[in-house]
C-alpha positions in Angstrom: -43.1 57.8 48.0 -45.6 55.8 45.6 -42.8 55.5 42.8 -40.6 53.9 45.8 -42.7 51.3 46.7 -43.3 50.3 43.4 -39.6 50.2 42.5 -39.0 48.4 45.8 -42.0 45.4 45.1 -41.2 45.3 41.3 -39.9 41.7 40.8 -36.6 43.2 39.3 -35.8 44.7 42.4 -35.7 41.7 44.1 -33.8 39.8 41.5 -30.9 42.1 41.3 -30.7 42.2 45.3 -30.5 38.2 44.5 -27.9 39.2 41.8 -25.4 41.3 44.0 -23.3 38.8 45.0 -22.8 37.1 41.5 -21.5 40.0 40.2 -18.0 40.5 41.6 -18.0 36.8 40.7 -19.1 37.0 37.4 -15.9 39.9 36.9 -13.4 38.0 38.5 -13.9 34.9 36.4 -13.4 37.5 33.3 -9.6 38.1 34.4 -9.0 34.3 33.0 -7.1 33.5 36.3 -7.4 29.8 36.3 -7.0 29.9 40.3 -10.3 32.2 40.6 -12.3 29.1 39.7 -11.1 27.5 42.6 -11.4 29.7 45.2 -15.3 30.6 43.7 -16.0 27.5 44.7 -16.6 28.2 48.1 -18.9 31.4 47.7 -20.7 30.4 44.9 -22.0 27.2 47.4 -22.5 29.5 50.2 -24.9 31.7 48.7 -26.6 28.8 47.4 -27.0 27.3 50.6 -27.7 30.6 52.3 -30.8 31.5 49.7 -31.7 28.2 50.5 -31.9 28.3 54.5 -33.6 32.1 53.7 -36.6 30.5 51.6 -37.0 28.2 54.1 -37.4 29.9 56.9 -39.9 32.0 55.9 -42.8 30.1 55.9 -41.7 29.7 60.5 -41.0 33.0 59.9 -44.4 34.4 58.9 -46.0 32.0 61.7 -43.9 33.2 64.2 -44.0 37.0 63.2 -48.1 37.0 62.7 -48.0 40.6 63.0 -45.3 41.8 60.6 -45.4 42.4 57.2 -42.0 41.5 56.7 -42.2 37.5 56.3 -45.6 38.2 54.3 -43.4 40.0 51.6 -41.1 36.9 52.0 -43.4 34.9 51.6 -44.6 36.5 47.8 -40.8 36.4 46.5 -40.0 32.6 48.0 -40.0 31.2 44.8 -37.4 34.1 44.1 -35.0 32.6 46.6 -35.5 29.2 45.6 -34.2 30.2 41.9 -31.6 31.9 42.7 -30.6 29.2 45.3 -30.6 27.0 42.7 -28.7 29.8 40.2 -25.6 29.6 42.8 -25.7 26.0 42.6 -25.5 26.0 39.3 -22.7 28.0 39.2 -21.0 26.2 41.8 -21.0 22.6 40.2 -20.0 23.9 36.6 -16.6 26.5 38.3 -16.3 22.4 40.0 -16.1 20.8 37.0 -14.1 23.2 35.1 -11.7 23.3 38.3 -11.7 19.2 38.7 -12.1 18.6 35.2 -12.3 14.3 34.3 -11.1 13.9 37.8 -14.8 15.0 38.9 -16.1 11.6 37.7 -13.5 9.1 38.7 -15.1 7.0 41.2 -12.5 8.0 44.0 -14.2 11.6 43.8 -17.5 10.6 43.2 -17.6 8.2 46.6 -16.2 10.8 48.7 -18.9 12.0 51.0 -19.1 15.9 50.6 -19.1 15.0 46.9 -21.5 12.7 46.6 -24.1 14.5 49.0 -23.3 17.9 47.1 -24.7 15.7 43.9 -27.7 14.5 45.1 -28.7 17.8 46.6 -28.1 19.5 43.3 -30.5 17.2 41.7 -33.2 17.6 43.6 -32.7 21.1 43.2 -33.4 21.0 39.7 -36.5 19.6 39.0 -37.9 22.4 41.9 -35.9 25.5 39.9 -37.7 23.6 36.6 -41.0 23.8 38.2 -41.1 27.2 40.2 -43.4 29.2 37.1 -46.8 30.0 37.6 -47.6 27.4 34.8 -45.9 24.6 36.4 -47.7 25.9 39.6 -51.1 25.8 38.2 -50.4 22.6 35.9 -49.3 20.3 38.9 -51.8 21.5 41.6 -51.3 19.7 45.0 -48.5 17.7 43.4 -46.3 20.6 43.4 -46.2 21.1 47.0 -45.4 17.8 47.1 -42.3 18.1 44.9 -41.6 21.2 46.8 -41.5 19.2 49.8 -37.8 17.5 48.6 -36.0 20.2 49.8 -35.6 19.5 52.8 -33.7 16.0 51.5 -31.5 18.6 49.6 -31.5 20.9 52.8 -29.9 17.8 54.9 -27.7 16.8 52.0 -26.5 20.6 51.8 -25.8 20.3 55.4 -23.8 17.1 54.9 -22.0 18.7 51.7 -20.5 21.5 53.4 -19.6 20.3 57.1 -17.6 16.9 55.6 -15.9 19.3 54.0 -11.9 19.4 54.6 -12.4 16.1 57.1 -15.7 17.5 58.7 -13.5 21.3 58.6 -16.7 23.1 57.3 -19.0 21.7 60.1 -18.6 24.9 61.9 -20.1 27.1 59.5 -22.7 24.8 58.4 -24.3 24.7 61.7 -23.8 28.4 61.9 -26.3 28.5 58.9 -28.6 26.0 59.7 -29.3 26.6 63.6 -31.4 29.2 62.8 -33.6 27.4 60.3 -33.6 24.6 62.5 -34.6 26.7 65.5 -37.4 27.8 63.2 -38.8 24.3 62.1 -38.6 23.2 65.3 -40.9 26.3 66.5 -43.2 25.4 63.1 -43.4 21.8 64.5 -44.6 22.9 68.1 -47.1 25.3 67.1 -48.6 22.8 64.4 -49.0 20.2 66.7 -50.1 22.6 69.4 -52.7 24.0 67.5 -53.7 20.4 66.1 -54.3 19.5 69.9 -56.2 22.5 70.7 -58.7 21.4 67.7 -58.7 18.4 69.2 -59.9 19.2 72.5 -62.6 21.5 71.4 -63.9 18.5 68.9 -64.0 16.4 71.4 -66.0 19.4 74.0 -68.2 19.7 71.4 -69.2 16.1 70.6 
């Protein structure tokens, strides 16, 4: 049972759990078929989107869920999610340009909105992926959470990205996604500010 746990909280665990859905990917871009590129492109910006929402709502989550160990395990392998959010993204812009090719830069493309959201949101992304070691961590201090703090600009953006999709076509599924972690925040916001009013109140019984 001992050798279990340890399997199941070694770090490599997680990151091939994070890998599963690259790999069918990964295998169908080896047949050469120039129309898998294309229709990768979705996936590949789903599951960056959905590691995203997941890291995300785990901080609400552990709040929430005070007595279950479950978000506190989460919360340990965030930084996880964050990579491999930013992994999928990766993937996703590069299968965009290979699929788009110099078209991808003309400034037709470029001013369209799901493409120029999609953009920004992948560069905020990458100074966070750049600075998710321990080094970094330790290096930046307080400034780090700062950074850290940006994703919710790419969070918005994402949410942008995908529902002006197809003429505002992928504002369905984008809402899907991001109701929950906006349920969440929303509960994260209320129980901040009700415990800063309960502080409050007893500074000002106790003055």
């Amino acid at each position: 049972m001992l050798t279990i746990k340890k399997i199941w909280d070694h770090p490599y665990t997680f990151w091939l759990l994070l890998s599963i859905p690259a790999i069918p990917m990964l295998a169908s871009l080896a047949s050469g078929d120039p129309e898998v590129i294309h229709g990768l492109l979705h996936p590949t910006g789903e599951f960056a989107a959905r590691f995203m929402i997941f890291a995300m709502m785990i901080t609400p989550l552990t709040m929430w869920l005070k007595g279950w160990r479950g978000p506190r395990w989460l919360m340990k392998r965030r930084r996880y999610l964050g990579v491999a959010a930013f992994g999928y993204a990766l993937l996703h812009t590069i299968l965009y340009l290979v699929d788009e090719g110099a078209v991808a830069f003309t400034g037709g493309e470029v001013a369209k909105l799901y493409i120029w959201t999609g953009w920004l949101a992948f560069l905020i992304f990458v100074p966070l992926a750049v600075t998710s070691t321990d080094g970094w961590v330790r290096s930046m201090g307080p400034r780090w959470k700062t950074l850290q703090r940006f994703v919710y600009a790419a969070a918005v953006l994402t949410l942008v990205h995908w529902a002006a999709l197809h003429d505002w076509g992928g504002i369905g599924p984008a809402l899907v996604h991001f109701l929950p972690l906006g349920l969440l925040e929303a509960y994260r916001l209320w129980s901040n500010a009700t415990r800063k009013r309960i502080r409050q109140k007893e500074s000002a019984q106790g003055a």
